[in-house]
C-alpha positions in Angstrom: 28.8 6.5 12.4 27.1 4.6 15.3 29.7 4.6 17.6 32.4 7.7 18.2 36.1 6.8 17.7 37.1 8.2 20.8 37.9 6.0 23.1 38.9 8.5 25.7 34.8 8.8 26.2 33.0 5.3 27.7 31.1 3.5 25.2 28.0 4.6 27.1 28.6 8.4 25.8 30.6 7.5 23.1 27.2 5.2 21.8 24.9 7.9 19.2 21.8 7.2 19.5 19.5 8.9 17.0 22.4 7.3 14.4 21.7 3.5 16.0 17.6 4.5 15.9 17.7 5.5 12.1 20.4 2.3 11.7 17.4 0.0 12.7 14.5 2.3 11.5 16.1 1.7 7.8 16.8 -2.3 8.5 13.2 -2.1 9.7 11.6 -0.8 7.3 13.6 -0.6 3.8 12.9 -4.2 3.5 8.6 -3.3 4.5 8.6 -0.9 1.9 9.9 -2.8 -1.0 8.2 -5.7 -0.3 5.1 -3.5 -0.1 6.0 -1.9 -3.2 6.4 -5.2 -5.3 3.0 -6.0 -3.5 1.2 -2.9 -4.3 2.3 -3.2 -8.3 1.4 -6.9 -8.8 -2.2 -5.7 -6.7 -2.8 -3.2 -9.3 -2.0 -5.7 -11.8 -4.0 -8.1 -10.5 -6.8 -5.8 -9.4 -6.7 -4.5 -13.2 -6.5 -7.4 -14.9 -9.8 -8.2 -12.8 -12.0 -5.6 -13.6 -11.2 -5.8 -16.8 -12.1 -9.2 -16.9 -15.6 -8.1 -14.6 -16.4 -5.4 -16.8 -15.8 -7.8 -20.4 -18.2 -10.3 -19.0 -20.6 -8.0 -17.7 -20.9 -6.2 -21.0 -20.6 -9.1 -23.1 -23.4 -10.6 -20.9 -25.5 -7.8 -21.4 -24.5 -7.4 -25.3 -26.0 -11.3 -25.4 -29.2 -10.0 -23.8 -29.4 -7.2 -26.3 -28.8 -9.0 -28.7 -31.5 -11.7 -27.8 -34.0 -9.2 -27.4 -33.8 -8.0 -31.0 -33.3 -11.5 -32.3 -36.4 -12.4 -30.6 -38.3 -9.8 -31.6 -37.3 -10.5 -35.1 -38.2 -13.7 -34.9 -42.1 -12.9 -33.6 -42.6 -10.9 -36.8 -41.1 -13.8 -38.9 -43.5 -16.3 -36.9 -46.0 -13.6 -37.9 -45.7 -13.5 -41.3 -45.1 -17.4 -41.8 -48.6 -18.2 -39.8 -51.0 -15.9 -41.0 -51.7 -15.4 -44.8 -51.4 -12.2 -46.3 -55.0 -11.7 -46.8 -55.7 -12.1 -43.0 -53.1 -9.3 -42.4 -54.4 -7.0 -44.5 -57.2 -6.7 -41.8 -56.6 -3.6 -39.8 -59.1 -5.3 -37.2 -57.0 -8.2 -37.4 -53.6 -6.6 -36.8 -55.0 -4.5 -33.9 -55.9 -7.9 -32.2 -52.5 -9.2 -33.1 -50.4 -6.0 -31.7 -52.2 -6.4 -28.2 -51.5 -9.9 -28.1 -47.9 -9.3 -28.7 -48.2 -6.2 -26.7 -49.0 -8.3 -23.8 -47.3 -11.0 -24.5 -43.9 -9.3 -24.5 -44.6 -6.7 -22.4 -45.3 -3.9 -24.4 -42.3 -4.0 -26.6 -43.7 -3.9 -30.0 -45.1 -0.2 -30.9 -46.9 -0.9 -34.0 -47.7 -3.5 -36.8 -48.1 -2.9 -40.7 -48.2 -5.0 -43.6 -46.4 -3.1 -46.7 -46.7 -4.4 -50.4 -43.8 -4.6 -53.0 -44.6 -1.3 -53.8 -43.8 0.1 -50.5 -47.1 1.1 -49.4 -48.5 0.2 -46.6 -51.7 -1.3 -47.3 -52.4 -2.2 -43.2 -51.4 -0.5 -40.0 -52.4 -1.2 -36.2 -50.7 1.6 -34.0 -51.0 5.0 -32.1 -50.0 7.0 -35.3 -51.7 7.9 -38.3 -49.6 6.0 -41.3 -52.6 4.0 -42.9 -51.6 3.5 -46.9 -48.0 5.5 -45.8 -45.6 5.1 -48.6 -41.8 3.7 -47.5 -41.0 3.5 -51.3 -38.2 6.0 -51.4 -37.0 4.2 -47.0 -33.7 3.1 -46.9 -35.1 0.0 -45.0 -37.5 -0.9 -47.5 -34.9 -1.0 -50.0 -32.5 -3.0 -48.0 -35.5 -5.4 -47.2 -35.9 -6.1 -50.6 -32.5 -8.1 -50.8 -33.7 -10.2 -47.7 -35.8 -12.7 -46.1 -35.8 -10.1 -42.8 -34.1 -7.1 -41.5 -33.5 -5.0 -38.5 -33.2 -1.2 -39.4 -30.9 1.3 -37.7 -32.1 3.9 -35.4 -34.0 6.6 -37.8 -36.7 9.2 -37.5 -38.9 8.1 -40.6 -42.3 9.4 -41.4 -43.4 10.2 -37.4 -40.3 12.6 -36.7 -39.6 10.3 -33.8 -36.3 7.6 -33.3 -37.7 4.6 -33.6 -35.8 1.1 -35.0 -38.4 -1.7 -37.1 -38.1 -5.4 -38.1 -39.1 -6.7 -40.9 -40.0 -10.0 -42.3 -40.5 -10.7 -45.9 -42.8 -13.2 -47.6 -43.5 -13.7 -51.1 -47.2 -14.6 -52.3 -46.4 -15.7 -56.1 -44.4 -13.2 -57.7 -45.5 -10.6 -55.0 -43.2 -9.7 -52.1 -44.7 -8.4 -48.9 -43.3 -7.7 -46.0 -44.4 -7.4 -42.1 -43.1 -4.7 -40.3 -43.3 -3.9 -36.5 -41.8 -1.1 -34.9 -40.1 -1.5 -31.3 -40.4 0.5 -28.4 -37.5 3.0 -28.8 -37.9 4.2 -24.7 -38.3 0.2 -23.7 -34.8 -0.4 -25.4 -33.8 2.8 -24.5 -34.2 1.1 -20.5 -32.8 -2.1 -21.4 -29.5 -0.6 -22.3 -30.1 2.2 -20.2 -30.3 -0.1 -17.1 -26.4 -1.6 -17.7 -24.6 0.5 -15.1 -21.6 -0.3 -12.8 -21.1 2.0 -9.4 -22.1 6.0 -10.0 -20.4 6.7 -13.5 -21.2 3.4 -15.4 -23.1 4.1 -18.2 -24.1 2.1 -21.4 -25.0 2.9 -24.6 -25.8 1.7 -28.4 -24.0 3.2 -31.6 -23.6 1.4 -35.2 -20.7 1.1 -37.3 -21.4 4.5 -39.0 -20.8 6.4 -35.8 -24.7 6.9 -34.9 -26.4 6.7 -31.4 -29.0 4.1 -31.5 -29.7 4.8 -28.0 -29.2 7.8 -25.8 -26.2 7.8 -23.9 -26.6 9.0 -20.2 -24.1 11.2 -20.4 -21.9 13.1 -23.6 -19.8 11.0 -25.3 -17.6 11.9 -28.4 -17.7 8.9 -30.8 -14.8 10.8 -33.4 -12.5 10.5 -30.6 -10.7 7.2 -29.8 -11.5 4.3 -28.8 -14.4 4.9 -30.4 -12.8 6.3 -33.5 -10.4 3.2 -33.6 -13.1 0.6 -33.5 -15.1 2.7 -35.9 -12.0 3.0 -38.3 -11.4 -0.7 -37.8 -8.3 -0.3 -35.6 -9.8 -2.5 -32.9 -11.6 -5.8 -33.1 -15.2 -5.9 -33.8 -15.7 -10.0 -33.3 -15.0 -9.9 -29.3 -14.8 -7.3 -26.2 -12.4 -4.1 -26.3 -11.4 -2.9 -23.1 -9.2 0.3 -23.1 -8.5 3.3 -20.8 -8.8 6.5 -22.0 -9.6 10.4 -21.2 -13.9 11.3 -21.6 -14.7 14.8 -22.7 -14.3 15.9 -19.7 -10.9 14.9 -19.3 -11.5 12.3 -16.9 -9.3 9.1 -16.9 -12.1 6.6 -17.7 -12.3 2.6 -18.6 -14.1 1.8 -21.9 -15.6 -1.5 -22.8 -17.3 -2.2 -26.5 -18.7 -5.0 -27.2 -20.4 -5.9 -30.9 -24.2 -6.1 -31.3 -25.6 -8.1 -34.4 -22.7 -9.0 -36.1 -21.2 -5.7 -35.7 -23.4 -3.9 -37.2 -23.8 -2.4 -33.7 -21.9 -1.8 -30.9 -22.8 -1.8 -27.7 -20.2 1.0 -25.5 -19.9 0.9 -21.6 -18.1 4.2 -20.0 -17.0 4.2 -16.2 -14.9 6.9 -14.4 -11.2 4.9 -13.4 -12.0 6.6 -9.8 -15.3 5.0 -9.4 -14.7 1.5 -11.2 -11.1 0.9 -9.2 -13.1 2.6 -5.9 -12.6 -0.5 -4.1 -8.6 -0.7 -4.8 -8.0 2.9 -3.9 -9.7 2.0 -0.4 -7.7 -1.2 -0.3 -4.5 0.9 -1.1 -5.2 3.4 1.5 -5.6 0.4 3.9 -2.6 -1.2 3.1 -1.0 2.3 3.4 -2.1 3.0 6.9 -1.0 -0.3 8.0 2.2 0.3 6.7 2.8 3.6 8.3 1.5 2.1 11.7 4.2 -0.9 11.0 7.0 1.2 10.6 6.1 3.5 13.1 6.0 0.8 15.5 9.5 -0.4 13.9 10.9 2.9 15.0 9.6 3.2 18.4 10.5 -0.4 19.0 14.1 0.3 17.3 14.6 3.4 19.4 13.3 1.2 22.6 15.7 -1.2 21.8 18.6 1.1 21.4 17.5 3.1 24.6 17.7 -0.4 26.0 21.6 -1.4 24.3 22.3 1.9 25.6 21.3 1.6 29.2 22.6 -1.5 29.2 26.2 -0.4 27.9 25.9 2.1 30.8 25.1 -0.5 33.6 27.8 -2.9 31.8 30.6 0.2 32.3 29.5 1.3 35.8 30.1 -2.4 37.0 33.5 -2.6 35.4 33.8 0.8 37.0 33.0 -0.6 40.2 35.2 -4.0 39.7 38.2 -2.0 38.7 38.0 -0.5 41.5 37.4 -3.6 43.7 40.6 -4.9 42.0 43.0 -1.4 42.8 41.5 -1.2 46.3 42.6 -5.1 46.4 45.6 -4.4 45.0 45.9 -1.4 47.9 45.5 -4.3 50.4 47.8 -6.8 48.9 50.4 -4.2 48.9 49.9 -2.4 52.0 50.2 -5.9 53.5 53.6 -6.3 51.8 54.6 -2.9 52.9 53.6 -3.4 56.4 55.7 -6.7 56.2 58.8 -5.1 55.4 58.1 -2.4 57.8 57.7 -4.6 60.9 60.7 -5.8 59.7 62.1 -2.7 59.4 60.8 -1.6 63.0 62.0 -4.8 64.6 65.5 -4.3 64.0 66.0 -0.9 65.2 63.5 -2.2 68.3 65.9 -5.1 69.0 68.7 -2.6 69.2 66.8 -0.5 71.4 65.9 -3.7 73.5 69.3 -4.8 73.7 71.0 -1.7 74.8 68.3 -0.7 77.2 69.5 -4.1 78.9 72.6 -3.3 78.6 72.5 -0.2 80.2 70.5 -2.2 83.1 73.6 -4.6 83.7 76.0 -1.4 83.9 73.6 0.6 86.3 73.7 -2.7 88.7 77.0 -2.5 89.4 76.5 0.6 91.7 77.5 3.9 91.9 81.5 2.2 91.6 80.4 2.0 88.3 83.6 3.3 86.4 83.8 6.2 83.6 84.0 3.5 81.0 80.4 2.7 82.1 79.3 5.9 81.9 80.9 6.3 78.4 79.3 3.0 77.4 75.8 3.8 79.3 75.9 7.6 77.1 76.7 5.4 73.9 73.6 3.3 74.8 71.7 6.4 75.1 72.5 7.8 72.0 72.2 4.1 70.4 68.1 4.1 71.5 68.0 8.2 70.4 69.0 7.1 67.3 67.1 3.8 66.9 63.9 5.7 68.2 63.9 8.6 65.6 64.3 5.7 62.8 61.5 3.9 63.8 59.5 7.7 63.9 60.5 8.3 60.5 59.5 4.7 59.1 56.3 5.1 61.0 55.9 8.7 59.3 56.2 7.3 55.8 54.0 4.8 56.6 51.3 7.2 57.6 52.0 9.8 54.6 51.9 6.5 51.9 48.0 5.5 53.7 46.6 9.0 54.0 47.4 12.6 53.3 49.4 14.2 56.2 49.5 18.0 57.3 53.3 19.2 56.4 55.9 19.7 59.0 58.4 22.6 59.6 62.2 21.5 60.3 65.5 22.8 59.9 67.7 21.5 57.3 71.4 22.0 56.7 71.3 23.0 52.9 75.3 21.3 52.5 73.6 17.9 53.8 71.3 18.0 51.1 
């Protein structure tokens, strides 16, 4: 309770304090902190719902450059094998000359450049390895490119023990299929994909539909454990960007983003830590936060300032009732002390007029002269006694008076115990 029911104690006492402080500290600030709590939760919504939204179109932008790099690529070799007539690339000398234009051209991209019959030997080669007249009979690429006018291959080791990814374009010359193959730089697309990061833990990375790394992730990452597992077992879409939350090998809460690469035949993963990719919301929440706490502590000190305030207030308001209450006694002190003196001069003046009167009496009886008779002297001793009388009246009315206005010492006297 704010206020003690005993109204024997002024208001002023009677007033709690720490009650009325936590009275206005809760009307203060309950209404702060649920406002701030609908706040904060739409915030996260909000702030969620926009880097997921970030994070799709970064990776879907990036996917789209991917995408067009291989496409492009692809598309050289096809330009390749539709310009320049098989006997012309059956030159060594001639593909040398053509790799280092398309080396400089493109910035180093392409590795090597072969020409490969129907038979599946490769009958030119311009390139840093030694795979003149190699045989790609028995490659799973070269049997896949025979069903197609070109191909990109998944990420495989083939003949040079290395991970490397080709194109291929295919031509036919009579009944005789050929095909132009060029191998791209693995550690060139290994930068391209390796250069898509967010903050300190974004990293990106390239895996097919059979759960294989086409690129090398930056750091580990367990593609038989969802979301990867989901996508990969068709559980999410493959036509557009998955975003999901999830826990890395580590056990770290992270955001996921997969986006498809060529159809879907690749996909193209992005893997943040939730602490680093919703950094800027955990600062803005610790903001908020502190400027909450400094709110409501303000709320309080006011609220207790305030009540201080009601408080002293209530005090000056009793101590001047204190003081008019006693104006208005001491007032009605006067107005009584008036009517009392009133009906005391009254009181006086009769026993005075006695007095008066006899004394002149006795004055008339002692100017007769010493004849005066005993009936004079009778009358002039019952005058006497008369003014005795009179005199020890107006004493006692004067006595009272002085006993009612101030405290007066006690007197001694006799007393005849039968009169009382």
């Amino acid at each position: 309770m704010l206020i003690s029911k005993d109204t024997s104690i002024p208001l002023s006492r009677r007033l709690r304090l720490p009650a009325v402080v936590a009275a206005l500290a809760v009307i203060s600030v309950a209404p702060m902190m649920i406002t701030g709590a609908i706040n904060l939760h739409q915030f996260r919504s909000a702030y969620h719902l926009k880097v997921h939204d970030h994070l799709s179109a970064i990776v879907q932008r990036h996917a789209e450059t991917i995408d067009a790099f291989v496409e492009d690529r692809l598309s050289d070799i096809r330009v390749v094998a539709r310009e320049h007539p098989r006997a012309q690339l059956e030159d060594s000398d001639f593909l040398r000359q053509l790799l280092n234009v398309l080396r400089e051209e493109y910035h180093g991209a392409f590795v090597d450049l072969g020409l490969v019959d129907s038979e599946g030997l490769q009958v030119a080669y311009a390139g840093p390895f030694n795979l003149a007249m190699a045989d790609y009979a028995t490659a799973e690429w070269f049997d896949t490119a025979h069903q197609r006018e070109h191909y990109v291959s998944d990420v495989f080791a083939g003949l040079r023990g290395t991970p490397h990814f080709i194109v291929v374009a295919a031509r036919s010359q009579g009944d005789q299929r050929y095909f132009v193959k060029a191998t791209i730089d693995f550690e060139a697309f290994n930068e391209l994909v390796g250069n898509i990061r967010i903050g300190a833990t974004g990293f990106a990375f390239i895996f097919n539909r059979d759960g294989q790394f086409q690129t090398k992730p930056r750091f580990q990452v367990a593609l038989d454990r969802p979301p990867y597992s989901d996508l990969l077992a068709g559980d999410l879409p493959r036509d557009r960007v998955s975003i999901v939350e999830g826990d890395d090998l580590l056990g770290r809460h992270a955001v996921i983003a997969i986006a498809p690469l060529r159809q879907g035949r690749w996909f193209l993963g992005y893997q943040q830590e939730m602490a680093d990719a919703f950094a800027d919301q955990r600062r803005l929440e610790a903001f908020a936060l502190f400027v909450f706490f400094v709110a409501a502590i303000a709320a309080i000190s006011i609220g207790y300032f305030l009540a201080k305030q009601m408080a002293a207030q209530v005090a000056e308001a009793e101590r001047k009732e204190t003081i008019m209450s006693d104006k208005v006694i001491e007032t009605g002190k006067l107005a009584s002390i008036g009517e009392l003196a009133a009906g005391i001069a009254h009181e006086i003046n009769n026993p005075v007029a006695i007095m008066v009167e006899e004394a002149g009496w006795i004055e008339d009886l002692l100017g007769e002269g010493p004849s005066a008779s005993t009936d004079s002297a009778a009358e002039i001793q019952r005058a006497v006694h008369q003014i005795r009388t009179q005199g020890e009246r107006c004493k006692n009315i004067t006595h009272k008076l002085l006993s009612f206005a101030r405290k007066t010492d006690p007197t001694v006297r006799s007393l005849d115990l039968n009169d009382l």
